[in-house]
N, C-alpha and C positions, 0 to 999 in steps of 0.2 A: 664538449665543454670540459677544461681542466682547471681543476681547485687547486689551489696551493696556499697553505695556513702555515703562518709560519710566527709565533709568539703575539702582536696584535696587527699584524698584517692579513690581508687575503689579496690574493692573486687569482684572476680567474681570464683562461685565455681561450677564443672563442674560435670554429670555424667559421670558412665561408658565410653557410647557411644561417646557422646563427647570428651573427652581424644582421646578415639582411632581414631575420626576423625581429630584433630588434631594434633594424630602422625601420620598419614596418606597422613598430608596436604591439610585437608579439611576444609573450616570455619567453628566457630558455630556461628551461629545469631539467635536471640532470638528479639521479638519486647512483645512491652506495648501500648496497643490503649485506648484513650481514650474519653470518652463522645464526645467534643466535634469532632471528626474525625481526632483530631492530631494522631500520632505515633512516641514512640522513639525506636528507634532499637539499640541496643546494640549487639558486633561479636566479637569474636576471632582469629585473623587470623595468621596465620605463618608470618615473615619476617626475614631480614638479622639479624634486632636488634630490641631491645625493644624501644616502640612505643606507643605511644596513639594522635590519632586523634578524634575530633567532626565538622561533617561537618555534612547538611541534615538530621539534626533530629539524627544522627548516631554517636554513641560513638564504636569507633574501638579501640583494645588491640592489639598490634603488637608483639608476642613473639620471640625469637630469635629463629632460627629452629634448631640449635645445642644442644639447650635445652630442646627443646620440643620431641626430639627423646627419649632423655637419660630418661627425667620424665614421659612420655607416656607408659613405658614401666619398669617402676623402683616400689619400694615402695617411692620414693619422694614424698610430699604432695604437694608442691607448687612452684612456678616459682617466685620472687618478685624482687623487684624492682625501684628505682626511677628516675624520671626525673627532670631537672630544667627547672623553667618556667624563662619566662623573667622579670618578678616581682621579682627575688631573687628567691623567694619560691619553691616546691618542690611538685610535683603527685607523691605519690605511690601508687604501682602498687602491687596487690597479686590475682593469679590465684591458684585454689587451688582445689583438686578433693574433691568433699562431698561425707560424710561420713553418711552412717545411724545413726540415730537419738539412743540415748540409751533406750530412751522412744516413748513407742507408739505415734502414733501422726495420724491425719485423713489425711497422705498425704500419695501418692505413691512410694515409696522408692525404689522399685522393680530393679533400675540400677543405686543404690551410690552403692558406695565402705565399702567393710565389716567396720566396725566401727573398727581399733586395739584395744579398748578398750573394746569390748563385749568379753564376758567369752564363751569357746566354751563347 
């Protein structure tokens, strides 16, 4: 799972396995430890509706689970989404399945989703 925060956005883009565990209704949690012994955890998890909490170090994404069937299981790329804060302002929200890279890269890709753009 990859996080991406980016002013009141988050971006979180999923493997294979992941997708399929939550079409399954499984969480994904993923954590980041750092030097000094803190940790932030960052999850995916099914609910009624779309969601985002941080409590405990923890950034939770709450998907709707009528949506997450349908994309779990579709060529849909992503889930998105926003919420109002009580500041006026606005979180969005984009879950999205990653896709293999078009260029090599020293990472292990071995369970993204075929690229639609790679030439077969």
């Amino acid at each position: 799972m990859k996080l991406r925060i980016q002013g009141n956005s988050i971006r979180v883009r999923l493997t294979q396995t992941e997708v399929n565990q939550l079409g399954e209704g499984v969480d994904c949690i993923s954590k980041l430890d750092f030097p000094n012994g803190h940790r932030l955890s960052y999850q995916i998890s099914v609910a009624a509706e779309l969601g985002c909490t941080f409590s405990d170090n923890t950034i939770t994404v709450l998907l709707p689970e009528t949506e997450v069937r349908g994309w779990a299981t579709s060529d849909q790329v992503g889930i998105k989404g926003d919420l109002s804060l009580e500041n006026g302002d606005k979180l969005s929200i984009l879950v999205e399945k990653d896709f293999k890279c078009l260029t090599e890269r020293a990472e292990d890709e071995s369970d993204l989703f075929p690229n639609p753009k790679e030439s077969h």
